[in-house]
DRENKOLLO-923747 format. One line per 5 residues: number of its first residue (from 1); for each residue y, z, x of N, C-alpha, C. Coordinates in pm, whole numbers, plus 50000, padded with zeros to 5 digits. Each point is the difference from the previous one (the first is absolute). Layout:
% residues N
NUM> Y/Z/X/Y/Z/X/Y/Z/X ~ ...
% end
This chain:
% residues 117
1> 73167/83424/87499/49919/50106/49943/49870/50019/50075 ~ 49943/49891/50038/49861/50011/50071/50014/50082/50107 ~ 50126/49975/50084/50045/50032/50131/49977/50167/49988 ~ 50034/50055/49896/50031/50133/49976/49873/50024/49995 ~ 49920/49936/49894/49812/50074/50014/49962/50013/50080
6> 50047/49867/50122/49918/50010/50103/50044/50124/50113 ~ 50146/50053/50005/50001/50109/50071/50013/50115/49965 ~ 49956/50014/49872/49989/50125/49944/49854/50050/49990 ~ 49891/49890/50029/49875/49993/50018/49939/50023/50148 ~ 50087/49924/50042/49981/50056/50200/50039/50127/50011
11> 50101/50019/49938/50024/50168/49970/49919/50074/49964 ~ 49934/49993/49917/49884/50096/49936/49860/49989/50123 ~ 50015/49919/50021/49855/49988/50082/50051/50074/50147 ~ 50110/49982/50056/50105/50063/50123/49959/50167/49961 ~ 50065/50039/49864/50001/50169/49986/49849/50048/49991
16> 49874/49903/49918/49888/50052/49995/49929/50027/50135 ~ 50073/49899/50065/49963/49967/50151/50044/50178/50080 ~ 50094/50011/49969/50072/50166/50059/50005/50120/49945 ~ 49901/49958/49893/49927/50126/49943/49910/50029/50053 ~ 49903/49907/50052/49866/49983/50035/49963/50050/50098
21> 50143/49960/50128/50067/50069/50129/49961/50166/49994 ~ 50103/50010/49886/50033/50150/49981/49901/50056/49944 ~ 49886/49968/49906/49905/50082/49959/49893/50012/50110 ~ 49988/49875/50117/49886/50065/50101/50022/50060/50087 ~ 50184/50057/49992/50079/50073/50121/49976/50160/49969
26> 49976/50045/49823/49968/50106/49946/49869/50036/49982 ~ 49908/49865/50008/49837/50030/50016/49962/50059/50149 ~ 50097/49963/50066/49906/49997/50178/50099/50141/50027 ~ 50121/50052/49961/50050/50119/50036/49994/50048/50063 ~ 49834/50097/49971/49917/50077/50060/49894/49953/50104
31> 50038/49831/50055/49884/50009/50086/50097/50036/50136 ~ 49913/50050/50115/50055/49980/50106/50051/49864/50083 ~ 50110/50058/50047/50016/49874/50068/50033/49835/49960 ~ 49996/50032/49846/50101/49883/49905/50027/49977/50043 ~ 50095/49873/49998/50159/49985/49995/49988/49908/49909
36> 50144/50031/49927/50050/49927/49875/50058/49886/50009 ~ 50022/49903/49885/50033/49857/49992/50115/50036/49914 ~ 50114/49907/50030/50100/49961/49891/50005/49840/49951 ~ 50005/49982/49894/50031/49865/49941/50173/49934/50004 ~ 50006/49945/50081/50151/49964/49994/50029/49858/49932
41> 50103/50023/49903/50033/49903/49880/50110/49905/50084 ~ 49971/49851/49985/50149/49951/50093/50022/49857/49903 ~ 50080/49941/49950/50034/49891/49913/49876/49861/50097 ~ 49964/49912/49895/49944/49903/50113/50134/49845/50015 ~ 49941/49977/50069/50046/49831/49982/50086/49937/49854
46> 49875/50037/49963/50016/49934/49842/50051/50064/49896 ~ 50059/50103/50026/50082/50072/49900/49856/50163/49940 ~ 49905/49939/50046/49879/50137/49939/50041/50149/50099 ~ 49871/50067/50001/50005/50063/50065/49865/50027/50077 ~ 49987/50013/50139/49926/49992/50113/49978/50162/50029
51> 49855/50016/50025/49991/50142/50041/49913/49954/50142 ~ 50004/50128/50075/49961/50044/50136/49930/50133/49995 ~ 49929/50059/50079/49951/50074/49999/49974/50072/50136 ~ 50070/50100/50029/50007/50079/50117/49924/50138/50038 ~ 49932/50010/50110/49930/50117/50073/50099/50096/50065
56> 50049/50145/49935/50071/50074/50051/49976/50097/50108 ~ 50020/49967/50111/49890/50042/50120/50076/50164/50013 ~ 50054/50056/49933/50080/50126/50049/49886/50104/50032 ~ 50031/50080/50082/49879/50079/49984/50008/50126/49887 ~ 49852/50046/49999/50006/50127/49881/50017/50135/50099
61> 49969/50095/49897/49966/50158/50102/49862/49984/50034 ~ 49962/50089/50155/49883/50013/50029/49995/50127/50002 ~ 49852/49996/49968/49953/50138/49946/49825/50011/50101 ~ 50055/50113/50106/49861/50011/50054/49877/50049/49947 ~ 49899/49960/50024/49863/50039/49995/49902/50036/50118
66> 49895/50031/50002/49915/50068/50085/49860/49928/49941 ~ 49966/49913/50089/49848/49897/50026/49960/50110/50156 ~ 49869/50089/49968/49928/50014/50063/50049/50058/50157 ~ 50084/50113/49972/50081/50039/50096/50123/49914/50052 ~ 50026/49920/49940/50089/49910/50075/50164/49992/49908
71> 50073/50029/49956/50107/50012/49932/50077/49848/50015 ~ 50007/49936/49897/50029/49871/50003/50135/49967/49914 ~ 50049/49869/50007/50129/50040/49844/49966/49853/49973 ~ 50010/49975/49858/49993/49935/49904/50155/49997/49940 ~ 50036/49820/49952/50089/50009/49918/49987/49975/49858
76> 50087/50074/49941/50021/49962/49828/50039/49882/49972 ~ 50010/49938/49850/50081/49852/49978/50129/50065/50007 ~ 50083/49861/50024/50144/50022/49973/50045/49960/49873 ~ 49922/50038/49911/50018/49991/49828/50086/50082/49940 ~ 50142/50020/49960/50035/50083/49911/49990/49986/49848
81> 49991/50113/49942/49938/49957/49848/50141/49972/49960 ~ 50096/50057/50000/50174/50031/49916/50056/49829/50040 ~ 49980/49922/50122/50003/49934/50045/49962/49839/49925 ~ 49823/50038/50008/49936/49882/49919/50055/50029/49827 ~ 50027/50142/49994/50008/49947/49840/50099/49975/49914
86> 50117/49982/50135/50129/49933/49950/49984/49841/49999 ~ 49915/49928/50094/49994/49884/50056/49912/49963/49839 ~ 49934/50111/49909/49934/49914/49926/50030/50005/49904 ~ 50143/50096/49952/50061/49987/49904/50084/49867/50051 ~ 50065/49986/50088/50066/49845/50005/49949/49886/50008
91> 49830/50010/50007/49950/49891/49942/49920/49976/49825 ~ 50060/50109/50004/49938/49999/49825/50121/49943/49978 ~ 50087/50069/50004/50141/49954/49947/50071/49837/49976 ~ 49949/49971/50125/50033/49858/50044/49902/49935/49908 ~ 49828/50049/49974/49931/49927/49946/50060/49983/49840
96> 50052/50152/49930/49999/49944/49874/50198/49932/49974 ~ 50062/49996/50073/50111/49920/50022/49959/49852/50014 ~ 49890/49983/50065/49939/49829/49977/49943/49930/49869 ~ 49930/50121/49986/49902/49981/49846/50100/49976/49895 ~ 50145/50087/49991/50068/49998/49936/50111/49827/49996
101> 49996/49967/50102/50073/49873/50004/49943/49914/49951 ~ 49811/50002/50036/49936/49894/49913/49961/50028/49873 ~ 50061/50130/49923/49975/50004/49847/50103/49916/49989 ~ 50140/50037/50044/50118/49962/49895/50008/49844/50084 ~ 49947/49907/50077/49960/49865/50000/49889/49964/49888
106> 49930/50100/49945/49885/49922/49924/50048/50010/49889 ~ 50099/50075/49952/50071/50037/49881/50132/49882/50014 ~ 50047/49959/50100/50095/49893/50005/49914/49886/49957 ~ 49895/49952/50022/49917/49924/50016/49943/49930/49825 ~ 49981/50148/49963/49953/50019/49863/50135/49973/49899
111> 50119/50039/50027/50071/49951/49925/50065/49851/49983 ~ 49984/49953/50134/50048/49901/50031/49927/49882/49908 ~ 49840/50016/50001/49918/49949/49915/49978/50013/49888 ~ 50047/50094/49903/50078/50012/49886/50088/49973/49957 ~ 50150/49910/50092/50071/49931/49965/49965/49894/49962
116> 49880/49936/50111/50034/49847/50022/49885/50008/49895 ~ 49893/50080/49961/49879/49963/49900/50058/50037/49872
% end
């Protein structure tokens, strides 16, 4: 049973972890020249789960400007919104699929101690 808290807890901290990803991938959007991070989920060693965190070097669109007679180009982030906000429904998802394993452990837990008390 512990075994289970313990990777259903690395879990939660893994998805908060790739929310966190994804909410500063929708804050920076609009800056130029972003580039976005993905959180990649991979089993560890020990049965938990291990996150990583990656720099998506793709490039964005450039969009010229004009400094002082001189016509220059600037790039956008490579942020898509439709993109990040699938990545953060599958970490909500995943988050309350965890939360949910450690109710019905604390509810196993609770009954179990009502037998034996």
């Amino acid at each position: 049973m512990i075994d289970g808290t313990y990777a259903a807890s690395l879990a939660l901290k893994a998805f908060s972890k790739s929310l966190a990803v994804t909410a500063n991938n929708v804050a920076n959007m609009n800056t130029d020249e972003y580039k976005k991070s993905r959180a990649i989920l991979q089993e560890s060693k020990n049965g938990g789960v291990e996150i990583s965190v990656q720099k998506i070097d793709t490039p964005g669109s450039s969009i010229p400007y004009e400094e002082a007679s001189d016509v220059q180009e600037t790039g956008t982030s490579n942020v898509d919104l439709a993109e990040e906000m699938v990545h953060m429904m599958l970490s909500q998802r995943g988050h309350e699929a965890n939360v949910k394993c450690l109710q019905a452990q604390d509810e196993m837990i609770g009954t179990i101690l009502d037998i034996v008390g």
